[in-house]
C-alpha positions as CSV (number, residue, x, y, z in Angstrom):
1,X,-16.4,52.0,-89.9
2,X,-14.9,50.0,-93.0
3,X,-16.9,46.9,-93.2
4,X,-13.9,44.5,-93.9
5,X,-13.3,40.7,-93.0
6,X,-10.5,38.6,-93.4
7,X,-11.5,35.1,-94.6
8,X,-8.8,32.4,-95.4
9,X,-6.0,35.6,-96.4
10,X,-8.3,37.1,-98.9
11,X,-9.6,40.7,-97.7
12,X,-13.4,41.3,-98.5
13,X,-15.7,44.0,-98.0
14,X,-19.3,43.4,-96.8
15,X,-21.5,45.7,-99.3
16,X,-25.5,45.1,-98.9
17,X,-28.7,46.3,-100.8
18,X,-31.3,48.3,-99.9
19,X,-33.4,44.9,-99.9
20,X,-31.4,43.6,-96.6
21,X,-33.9,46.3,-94.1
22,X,-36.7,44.3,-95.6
23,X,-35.1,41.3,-95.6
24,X,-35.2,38.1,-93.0
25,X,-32.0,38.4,-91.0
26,X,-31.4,34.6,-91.2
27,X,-31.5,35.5,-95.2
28,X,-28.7,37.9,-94.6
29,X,-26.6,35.2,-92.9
30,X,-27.2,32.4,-95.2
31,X,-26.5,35.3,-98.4
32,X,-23.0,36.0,-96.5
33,X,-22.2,32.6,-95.2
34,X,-19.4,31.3,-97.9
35,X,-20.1,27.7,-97.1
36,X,-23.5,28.0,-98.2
37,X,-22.2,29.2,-101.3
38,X,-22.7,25.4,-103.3
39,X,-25.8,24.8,-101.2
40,X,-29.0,23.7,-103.3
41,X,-32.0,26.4,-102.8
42,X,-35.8,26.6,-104.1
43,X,-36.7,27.1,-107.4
44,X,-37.7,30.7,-108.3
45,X,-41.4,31.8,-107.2
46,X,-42.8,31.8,-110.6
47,X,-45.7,34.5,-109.2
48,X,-42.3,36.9,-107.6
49,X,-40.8,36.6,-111.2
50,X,-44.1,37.6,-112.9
51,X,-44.4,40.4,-110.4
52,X,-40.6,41.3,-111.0
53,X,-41.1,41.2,-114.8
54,X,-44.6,43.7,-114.6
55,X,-42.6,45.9,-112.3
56,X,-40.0,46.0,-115.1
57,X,-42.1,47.1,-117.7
58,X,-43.7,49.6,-115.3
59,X,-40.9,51.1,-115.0
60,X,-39.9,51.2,-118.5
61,X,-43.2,52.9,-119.3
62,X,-42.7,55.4,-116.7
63,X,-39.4,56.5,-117.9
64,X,-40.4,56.7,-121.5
65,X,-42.8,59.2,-120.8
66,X,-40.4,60.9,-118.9
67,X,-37.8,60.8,-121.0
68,X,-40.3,61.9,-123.8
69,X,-41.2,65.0,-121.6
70,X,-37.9,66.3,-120.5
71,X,-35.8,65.4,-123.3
72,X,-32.2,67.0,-123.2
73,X,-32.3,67.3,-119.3
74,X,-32.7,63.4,-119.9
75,X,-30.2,61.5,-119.1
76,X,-30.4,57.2,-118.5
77,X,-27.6,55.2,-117.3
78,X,-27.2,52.4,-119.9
79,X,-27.4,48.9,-118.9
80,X,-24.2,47.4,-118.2
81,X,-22.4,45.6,-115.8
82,X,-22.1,47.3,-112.5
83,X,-18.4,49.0,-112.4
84,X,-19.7,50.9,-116.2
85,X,-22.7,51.8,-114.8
86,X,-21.8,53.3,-111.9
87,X,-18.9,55.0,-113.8
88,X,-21.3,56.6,-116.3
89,X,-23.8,57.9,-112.8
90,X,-20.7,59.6,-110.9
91,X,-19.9,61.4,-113.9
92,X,-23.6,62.2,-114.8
93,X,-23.9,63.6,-110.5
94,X,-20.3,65.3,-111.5
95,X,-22.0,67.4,-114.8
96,X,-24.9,68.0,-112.5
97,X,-27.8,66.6,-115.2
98,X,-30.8,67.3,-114.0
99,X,-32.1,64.3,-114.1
100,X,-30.2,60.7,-114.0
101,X,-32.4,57.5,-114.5
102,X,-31.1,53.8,-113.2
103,X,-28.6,55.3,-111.5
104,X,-25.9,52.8,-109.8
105,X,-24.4,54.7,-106.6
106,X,-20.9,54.7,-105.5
107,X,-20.5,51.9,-103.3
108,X,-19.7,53.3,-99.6
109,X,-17.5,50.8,-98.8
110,X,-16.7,52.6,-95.5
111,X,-20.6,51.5,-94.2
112,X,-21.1,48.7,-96.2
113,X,-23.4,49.8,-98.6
114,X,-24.4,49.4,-102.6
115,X,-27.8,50.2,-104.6
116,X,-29.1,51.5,-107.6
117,X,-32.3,53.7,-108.0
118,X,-34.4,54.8,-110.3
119,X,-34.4,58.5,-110.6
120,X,-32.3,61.1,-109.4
121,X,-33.3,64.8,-109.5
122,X,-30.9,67.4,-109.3
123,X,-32.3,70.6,-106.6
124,X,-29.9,73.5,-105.7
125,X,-28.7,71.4,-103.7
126,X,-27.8,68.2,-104.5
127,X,-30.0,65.3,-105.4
128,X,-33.2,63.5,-104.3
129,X,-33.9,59.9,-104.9
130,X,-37.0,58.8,-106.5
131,X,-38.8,55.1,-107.0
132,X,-41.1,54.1,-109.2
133,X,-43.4,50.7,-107.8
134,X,-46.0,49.0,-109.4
135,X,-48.3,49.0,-106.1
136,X,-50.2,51.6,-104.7
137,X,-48.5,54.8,-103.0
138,X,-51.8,56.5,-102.2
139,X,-55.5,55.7,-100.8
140,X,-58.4,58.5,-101.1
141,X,-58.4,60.9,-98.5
142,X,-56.0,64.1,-98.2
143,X,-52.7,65.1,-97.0
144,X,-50.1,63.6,-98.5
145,X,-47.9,65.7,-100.3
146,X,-47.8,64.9,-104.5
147,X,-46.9,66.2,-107.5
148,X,-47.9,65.3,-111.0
149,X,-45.6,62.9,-113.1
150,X,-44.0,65.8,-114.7
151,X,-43.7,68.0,-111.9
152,X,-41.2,65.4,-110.4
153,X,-38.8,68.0,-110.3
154,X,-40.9,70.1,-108.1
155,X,-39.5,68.1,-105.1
156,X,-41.5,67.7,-101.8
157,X,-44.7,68.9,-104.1
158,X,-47.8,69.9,-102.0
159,X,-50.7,69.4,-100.4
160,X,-52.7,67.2,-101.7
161,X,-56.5,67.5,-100.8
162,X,-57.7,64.3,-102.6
163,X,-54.9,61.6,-101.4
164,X,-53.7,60.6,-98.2
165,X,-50.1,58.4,-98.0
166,X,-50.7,54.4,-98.0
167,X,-48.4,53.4,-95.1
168,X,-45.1,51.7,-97.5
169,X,-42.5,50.7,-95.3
170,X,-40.3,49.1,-97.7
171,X,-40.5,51.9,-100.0
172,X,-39.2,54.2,-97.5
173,X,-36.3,52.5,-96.7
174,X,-35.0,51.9,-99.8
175,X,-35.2,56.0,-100.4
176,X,-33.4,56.2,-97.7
177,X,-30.7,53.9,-98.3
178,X,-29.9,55.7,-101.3
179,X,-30.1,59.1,-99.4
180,X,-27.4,57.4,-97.4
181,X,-25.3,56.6,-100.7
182,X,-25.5,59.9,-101.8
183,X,-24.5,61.3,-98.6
184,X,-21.6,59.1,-98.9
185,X,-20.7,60.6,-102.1
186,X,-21.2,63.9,-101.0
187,X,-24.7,64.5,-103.7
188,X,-26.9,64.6,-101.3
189,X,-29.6,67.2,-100.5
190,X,-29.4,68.2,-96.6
191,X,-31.6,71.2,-97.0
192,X,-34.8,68.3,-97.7
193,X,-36.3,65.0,-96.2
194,X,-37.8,64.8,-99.4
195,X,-38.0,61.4,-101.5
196,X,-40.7,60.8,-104.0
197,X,-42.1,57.8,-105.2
198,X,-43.9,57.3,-108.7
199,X,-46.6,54.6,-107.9
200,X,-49.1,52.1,-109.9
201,X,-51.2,54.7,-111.5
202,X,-47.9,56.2,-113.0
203,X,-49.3,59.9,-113.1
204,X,-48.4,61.2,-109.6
205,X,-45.5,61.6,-107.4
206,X,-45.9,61.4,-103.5
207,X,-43.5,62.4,-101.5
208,X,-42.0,61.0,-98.0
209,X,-40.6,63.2,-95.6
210,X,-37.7,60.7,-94.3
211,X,-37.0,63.0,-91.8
212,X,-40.4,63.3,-90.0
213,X,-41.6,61.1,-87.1
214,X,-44.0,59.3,-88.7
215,X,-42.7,55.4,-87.4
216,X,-43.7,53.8,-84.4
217,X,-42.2,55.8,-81.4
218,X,-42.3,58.8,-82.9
219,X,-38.8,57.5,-85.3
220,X,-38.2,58.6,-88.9
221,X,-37.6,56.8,-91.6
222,X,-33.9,57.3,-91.7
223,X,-33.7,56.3,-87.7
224,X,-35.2,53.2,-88.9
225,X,-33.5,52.6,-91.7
226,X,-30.1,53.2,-89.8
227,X,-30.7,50.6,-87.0
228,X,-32.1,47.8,-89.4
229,X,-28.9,48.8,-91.8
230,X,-26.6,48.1,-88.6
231,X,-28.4,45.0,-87.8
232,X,-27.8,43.4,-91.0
233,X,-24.2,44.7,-91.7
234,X,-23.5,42.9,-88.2
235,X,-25.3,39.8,-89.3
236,X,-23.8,39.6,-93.0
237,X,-20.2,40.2,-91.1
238,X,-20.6,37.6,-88.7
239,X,-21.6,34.7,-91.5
240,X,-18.7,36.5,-93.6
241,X,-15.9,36.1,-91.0
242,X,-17.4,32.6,-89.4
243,X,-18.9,34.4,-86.5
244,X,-21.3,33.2,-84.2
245,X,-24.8,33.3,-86.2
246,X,-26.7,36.3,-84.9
247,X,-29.8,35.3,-86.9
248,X,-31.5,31.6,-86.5
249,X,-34.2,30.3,-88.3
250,X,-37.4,31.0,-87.8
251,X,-40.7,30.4,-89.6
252,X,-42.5,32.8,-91.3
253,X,-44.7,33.9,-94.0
254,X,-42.0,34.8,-96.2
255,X,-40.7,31.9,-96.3
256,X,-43.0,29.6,-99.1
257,X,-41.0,32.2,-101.3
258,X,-37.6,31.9,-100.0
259,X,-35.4,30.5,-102.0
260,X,-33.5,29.6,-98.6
261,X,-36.3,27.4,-97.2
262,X,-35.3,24.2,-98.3
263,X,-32.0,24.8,-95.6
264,X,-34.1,26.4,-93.0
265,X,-36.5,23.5,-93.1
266,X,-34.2,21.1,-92.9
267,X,-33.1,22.9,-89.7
268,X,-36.1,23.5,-88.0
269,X,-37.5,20.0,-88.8
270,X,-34.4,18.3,-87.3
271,X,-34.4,20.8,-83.9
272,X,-38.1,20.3,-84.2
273,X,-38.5,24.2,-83.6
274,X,-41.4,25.9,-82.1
275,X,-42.4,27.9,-85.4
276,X,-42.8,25.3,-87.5
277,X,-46.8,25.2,-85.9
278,X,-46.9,29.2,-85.0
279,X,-45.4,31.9,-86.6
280,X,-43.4,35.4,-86.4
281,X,-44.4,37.0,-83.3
282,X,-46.0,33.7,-81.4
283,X,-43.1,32.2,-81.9
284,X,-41.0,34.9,-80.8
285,X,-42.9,35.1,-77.1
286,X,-42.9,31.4,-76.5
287,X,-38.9,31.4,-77.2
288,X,-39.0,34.2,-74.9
289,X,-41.0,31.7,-72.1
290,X,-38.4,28.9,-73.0
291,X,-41.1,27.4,-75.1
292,X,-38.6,26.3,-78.2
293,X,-40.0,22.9,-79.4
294,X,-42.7,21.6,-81.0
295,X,-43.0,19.4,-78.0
296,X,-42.7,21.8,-75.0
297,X,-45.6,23.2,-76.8
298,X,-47.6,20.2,-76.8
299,X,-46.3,19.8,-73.1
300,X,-48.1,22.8,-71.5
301,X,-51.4,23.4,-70.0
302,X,-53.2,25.6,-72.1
303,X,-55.3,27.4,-68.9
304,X,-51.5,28.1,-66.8
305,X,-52.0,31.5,-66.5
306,X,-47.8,32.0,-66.6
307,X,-48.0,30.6,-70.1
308,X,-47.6,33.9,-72.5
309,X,-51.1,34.9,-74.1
310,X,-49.9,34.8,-78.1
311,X,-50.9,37.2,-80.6
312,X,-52.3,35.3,-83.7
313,X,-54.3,32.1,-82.3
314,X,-55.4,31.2,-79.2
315,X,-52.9,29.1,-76.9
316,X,-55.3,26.2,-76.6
317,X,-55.1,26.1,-80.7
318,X,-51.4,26.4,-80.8
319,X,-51.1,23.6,-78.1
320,X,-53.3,21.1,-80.6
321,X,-51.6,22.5,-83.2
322,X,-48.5,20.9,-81.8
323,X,-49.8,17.9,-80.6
324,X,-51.3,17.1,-84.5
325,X,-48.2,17.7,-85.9
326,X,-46.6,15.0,-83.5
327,X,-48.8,12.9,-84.1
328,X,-48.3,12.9,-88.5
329,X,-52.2,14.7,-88.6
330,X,-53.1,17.2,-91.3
331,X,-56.3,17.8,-89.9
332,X,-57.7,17.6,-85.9
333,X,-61.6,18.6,-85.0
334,X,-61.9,21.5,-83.2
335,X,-65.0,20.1,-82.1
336,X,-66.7,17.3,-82.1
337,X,-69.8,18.1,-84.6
338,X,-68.5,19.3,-87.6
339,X,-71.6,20.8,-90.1
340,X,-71.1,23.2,-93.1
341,X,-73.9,25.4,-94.9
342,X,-75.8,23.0,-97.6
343,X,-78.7,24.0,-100.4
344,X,-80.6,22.4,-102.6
345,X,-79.1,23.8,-105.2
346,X,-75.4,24.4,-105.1
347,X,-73.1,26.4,-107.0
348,X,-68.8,26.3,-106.9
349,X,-67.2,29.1,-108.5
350,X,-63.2,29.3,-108.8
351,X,-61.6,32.3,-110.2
352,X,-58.6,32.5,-112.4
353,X,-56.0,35.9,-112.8
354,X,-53.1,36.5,-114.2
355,X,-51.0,38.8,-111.4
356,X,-52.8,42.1,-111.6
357,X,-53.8,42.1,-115.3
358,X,-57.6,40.5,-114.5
359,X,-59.4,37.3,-114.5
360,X,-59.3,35.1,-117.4
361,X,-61.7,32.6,-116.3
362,X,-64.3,32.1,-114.2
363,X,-65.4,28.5,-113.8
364,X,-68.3,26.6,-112.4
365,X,-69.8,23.5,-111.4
366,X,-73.5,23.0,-110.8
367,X,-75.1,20.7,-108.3
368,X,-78.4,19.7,-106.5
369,X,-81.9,19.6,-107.6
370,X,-83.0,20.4,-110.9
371,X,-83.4,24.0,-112.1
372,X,-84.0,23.5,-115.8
373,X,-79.9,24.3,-116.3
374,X,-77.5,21.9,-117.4
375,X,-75.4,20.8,-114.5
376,X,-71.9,20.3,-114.0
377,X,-69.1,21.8,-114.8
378,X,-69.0,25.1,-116.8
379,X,-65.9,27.9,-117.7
380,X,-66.1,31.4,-118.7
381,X,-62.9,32.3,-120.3
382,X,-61.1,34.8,-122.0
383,X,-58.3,33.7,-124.3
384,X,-57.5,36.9,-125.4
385,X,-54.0,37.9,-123.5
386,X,-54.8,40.1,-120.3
387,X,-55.4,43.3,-120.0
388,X,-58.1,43.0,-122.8
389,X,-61.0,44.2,-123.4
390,X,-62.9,41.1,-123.8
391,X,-62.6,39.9,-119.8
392,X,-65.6,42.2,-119.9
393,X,-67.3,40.2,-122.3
394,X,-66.8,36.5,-120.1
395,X,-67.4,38.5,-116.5
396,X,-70.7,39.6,-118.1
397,X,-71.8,35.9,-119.6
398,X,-70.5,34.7,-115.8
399,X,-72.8,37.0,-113.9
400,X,-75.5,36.9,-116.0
401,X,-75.4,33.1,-116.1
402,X,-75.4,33.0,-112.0
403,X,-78.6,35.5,-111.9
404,X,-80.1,33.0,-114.3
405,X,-78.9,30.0,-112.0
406,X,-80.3,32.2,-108.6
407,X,-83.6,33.3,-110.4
408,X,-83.9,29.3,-111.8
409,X,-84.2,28.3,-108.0
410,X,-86.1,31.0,-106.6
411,X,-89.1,30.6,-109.3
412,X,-88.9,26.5,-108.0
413,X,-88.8,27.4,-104.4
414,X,-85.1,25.9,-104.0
415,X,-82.6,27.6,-101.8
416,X,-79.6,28.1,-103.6
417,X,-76.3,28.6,-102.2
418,X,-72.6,29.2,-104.1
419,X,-69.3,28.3,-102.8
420,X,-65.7,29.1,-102.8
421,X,-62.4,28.6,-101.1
422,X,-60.8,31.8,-99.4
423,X,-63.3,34.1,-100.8
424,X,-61.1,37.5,-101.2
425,X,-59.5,36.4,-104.5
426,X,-63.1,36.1,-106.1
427,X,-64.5,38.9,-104.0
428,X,-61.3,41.2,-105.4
429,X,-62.0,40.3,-108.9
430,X,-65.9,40.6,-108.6
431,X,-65.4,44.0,-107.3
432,X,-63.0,45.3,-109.5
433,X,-64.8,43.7,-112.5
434,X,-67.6,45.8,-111.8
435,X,-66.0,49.0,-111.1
436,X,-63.4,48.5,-114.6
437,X,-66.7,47.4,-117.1
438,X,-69.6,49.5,-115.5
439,X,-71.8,50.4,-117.6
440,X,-70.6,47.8,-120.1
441,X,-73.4,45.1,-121.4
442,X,-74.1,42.0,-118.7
443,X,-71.8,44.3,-116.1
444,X,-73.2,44.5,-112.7
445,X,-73.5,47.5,-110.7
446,X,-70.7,47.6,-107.6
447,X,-73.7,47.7,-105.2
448,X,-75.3,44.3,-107.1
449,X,-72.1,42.6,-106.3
450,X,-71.5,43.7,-102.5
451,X,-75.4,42.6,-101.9
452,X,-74.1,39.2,-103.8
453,X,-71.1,39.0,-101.4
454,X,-73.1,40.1,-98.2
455,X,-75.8,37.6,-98.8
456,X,-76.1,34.1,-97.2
457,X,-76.0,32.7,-101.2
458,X,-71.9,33.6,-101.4
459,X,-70.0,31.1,-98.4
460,X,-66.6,30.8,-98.3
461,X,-65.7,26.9,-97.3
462,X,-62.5,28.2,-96.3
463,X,-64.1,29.7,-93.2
464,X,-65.3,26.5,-92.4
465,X,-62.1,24.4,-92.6
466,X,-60.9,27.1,-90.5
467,X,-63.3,27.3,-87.8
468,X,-63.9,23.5,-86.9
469,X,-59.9,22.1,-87.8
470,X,-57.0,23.0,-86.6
471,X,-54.2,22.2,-90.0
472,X,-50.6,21.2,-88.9
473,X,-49.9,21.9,-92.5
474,X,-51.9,24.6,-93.9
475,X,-55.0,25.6,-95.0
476,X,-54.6,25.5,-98.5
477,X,-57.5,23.5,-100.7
478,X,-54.4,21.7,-102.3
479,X,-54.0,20.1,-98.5
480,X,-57.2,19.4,-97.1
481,X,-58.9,18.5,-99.9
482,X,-57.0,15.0,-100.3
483,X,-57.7,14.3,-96.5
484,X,-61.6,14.4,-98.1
485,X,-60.2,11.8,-100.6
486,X,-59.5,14.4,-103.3
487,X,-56.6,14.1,-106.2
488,X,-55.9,17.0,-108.9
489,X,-55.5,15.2,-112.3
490,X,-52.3,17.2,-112.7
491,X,-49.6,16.2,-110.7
492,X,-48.0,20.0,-110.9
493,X,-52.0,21.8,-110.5
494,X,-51.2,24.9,-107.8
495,X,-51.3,28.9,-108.8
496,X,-47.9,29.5,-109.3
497,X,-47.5,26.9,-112.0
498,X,-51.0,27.8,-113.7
499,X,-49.1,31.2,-114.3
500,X,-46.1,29.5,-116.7
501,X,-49.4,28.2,-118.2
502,X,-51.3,30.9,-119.0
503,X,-48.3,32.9,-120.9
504,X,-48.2,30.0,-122.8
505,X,-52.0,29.3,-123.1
506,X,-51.9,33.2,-124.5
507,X,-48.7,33.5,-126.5
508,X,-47.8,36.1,-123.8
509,X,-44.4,35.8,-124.5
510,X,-44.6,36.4,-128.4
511,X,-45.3,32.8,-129.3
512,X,-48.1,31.1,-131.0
513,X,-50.6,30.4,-128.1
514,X,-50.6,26.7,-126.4
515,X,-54.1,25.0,-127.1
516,X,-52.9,22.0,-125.1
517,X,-51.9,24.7,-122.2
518,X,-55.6,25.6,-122.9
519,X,-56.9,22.8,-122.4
520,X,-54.8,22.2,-118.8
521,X,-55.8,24.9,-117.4
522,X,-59.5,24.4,-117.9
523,X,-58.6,20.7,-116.3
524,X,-57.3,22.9,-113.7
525,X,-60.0,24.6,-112.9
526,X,-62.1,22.3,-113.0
527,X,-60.8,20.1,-110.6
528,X,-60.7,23.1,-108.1
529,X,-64.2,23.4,-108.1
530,X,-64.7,19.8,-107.8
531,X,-62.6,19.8,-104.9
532,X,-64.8,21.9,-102.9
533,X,-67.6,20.2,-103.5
534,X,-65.9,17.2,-102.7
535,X,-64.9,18.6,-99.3
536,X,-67.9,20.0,-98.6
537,X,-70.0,16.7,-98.9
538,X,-67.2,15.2,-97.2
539,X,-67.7,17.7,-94.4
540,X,-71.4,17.0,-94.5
541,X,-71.0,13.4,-93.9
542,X,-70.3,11.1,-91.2
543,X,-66.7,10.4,-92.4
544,X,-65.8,13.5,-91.0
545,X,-65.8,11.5,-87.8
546,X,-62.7,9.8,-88.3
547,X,-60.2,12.9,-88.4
548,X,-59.5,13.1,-84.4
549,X,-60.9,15.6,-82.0
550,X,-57.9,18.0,-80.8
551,X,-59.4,16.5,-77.1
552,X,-58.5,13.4,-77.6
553,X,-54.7,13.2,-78.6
């Protein structure tokens, strides 16, 4: 059916993306809704443009070598706007080239549909999408059917007795979106499921079988794709036409990155909703109970066995949850005696990456008795831009400088403990430090660091904000630290901004490097680590006393 609304005399047609499948419905509604069109959003996620700008250049580097490989059977779609380029793909489909790179698709205007892809590769019998990601398409194991990067046009591959798939939704329905387009345009391959994807390590293809029943229910990927497709088209039409909204707001994690929250907040602030203290699928099942508001939530008795059990707290939790954020409270005691792992000598250790590319800095602040060290705060940096060899050199000085720290204590018969805040950033970047440098000067062994990370010397302080608080507003050190009577020197400190920073600390961009960017982000840091210490004594002490007990409001 023609997608095609009439608004105010002028005919439109409603084309969508690939990304809509993947996408919040309320998204779709506000993307459609012409008068949201002069609404103000959210600034751009500086950490989704970085990754946007790495995929980029992933993809660049995948289709050089390509192009390199194959030459004449080469063919790329210059950039453009979108009518030239997707004038220049129909008639690269129409000579048949074998293969077509950023391809723009003949919009199906009769389903509502538009997208580009990366690859096309021509089989006897049409053509076969291909993506290329920069995240992981396949975990050891065996299974999953691959080819090498060159034998992309050996489509559906084989057998693969060293990789199994890594589950990718998203991936999946974007290939099959575009099978959809080519379908539409009669270049499609009906003889295969078949669509690859080139992945992270940029040497191997794997390829998706969109036609087996690998989805919940025993569903394929292009049943999936077709009902979430029809979903949105209805959604986008109703905001389009001035419908009734099939999509409300809702909270969820996706939305800190939304560039739609600011309007969704706004909402669900002023109707008070339900998900603004439980998420997604909690929020879903209370709806479904008639629990919509922050205060029917606050109103219920936690032990009412008719009350839905929820999925990602207890109901008790979500119930206090409610009644803090009522009250204004950041923070409500779980329990009554709040206590926290102490040492006599104590280490915090904040890590600093840049995306994927490694960790530029790890820094330190050293507290407790004395251990013959210098105490207070300490940074081992890299300045050299990342990936670089020399993050070797500063993980090395790190680790050896914390086995000095750990053997320092021991010999005085002082326990020793070191702290962090939402250990799987550092535990990530310990591991992988390892496992790039081994056998590099300073590096320790993988095993070294797991027995580090297993050991009662490594606690994560996040563990224990989580387990004796419940937080109306998040976990994040940036929010409970000030309730300990906290501040960041910089009035802009969080992880996304640090980002901007670092290209500029680095000259990542081509330009001289920043000193004075430097300089912040070692103030930065820092102050992180100070913060947990700072929480934790808070934690420790009788102050702690003061935030509420959940019982009691």
């Amino acid at each position: 059916m023609r997608q095609v609304t009439k608004l105010a005399g002028v005919t439109t047609t409603v084309l969508l993306d690939a990304g809509v499948v993947s996408r919040c419905r309320r998204r779709v509604h506000l993307e459609h809704d012409p008068g949201m069109r002069d609404t103000e959003r959210g600034a751009p996620d500086p950490t989704a443009e970085l990754r946007k700008a790495d995929a980029a250049a992933h993809r660049r580097a995948v289709a050089d070598r390509l192009s390199a490989h194959f030459g004449a059977d080469w063919t790329e779609v210059p950039p453009g706007r979108s009518g030239e380029r997707e004038a220049a793909t129909v008639a690269a489909l129409a000579e048949g080239r074998p293969l077509i790179w950023g391809a723009q698709l003949p919009r199906d205007t009769e389903h509502g549909r538009r997208g580009a892809i990366d690859l096309l590769v021509r089989t006897r019998g049409g053509y076969v999408p291909v993506l290329v990601v920069r995240h992981k398409v396949h975990d050891p194991g065996q299974g999953a059917r691959t080819s090498p990067l060159f034998g992309v046009t050996d489509v559906g591959g084989a057998n693969d007795p060293a990789r199994k798939v890594r589950p990718q939704p998203r991936d999946q329905l974007r290939l099959a979106h575009t099978r959809a387009l080519l379908r539409a345009a009669g270049y499609a391959d009906e003889r295969t499921g078949h669509a690859g994807v080139i992945g992270l390590d940029g040497d191997t293809v794997v390829w998706h079988d969109l036609t087996a029943p690998t989805w919940p229910g025993s569903r394929t990927a292009l049943a999936e794709y077709e009902t979430r497709f029809a979903d949105r088209v209805a959604v986008a039409q109703a905001a389009a036409t001035g419908g009734e909204p099939l999509a409300r707001p809702s909270r969820i994690v996706e939305c800190k990155s939304c560039p739609w929250w600011p309007v969704c907040d706004a909402q669900l602030v002023a109707e008070r909703d339900v998900s603004l203290v439980v998420r997604g699928e909690d929020a879903a099942l209370l709806r479904t109970a008639g629990v919509e508001t922050v205060d029917a939530l606050a109103g219920i008795d936690p032990e009412d066995r008719d009350n839905p059990p929820l999925v990602g707290m207890p109901l008790g939790d979500a119930v206090g949850l409610a009644k803090a954020w009522l009250a204004d409270l950041t923070l409500v005691r779980r329990h009554r005696e709040v206590s926290v792992p102490r040492a006599d000598v104590e280490l915090d250790v904040d890590m600093e990456s840049f995306g994927d590319a490694g960790a530029y800095l790890w820094g330190t602040l050293l507290s407790g008795a004395d251990t013959g060290i210098a105490q207070g705060y300490r940074a081992f940096v890299s300045w050299d831009p990342l990936p670089t060899d020399d993050e070797a050199r500063s993980f090395a000085e790190f680790w050896s400088w914390l086995g000095a720290v750990r053997a320092a204590a021991a010999e005085r018969g002082l326990s020793f403990r070191a702290y962090c805040y939402n250990e799987l950033a550092e535990n990530r970047w310990l591991l992988a430090s390892a496992r790039r440098f081994t056998g590099r000067p300073g590096i320790p062994t993988r095993r070294q660091v797991q027995q580090f990370i297993a050991s009662d010397e490594w606690f994560d302080l996040f563990g224990s904000v989580r387990d004796h608080f419940l937080c109306s507003h998040g976990k994040g050190l940036k929010t409970i630290a000030p309730v300990a009577g906290f501040q960041w020197r910089d009035p802009e400190a969080g992880g996304e901004n640090s980002m901007r920073w670092y290209r500029d600390a680095v000259g990542l961009d081509g330009g001289e490097p920043d000193l004075a960017q430097r300089v912040r982000l070692l103030e930065y840091n820092e102050d992180d680590v100070r913060a947990t210490a700072v929480l934790r004594a808070w934690m420790s002490s009788d102050e702690v006393a003061g935030i509420p007990f959940v019982g009691d409001i």
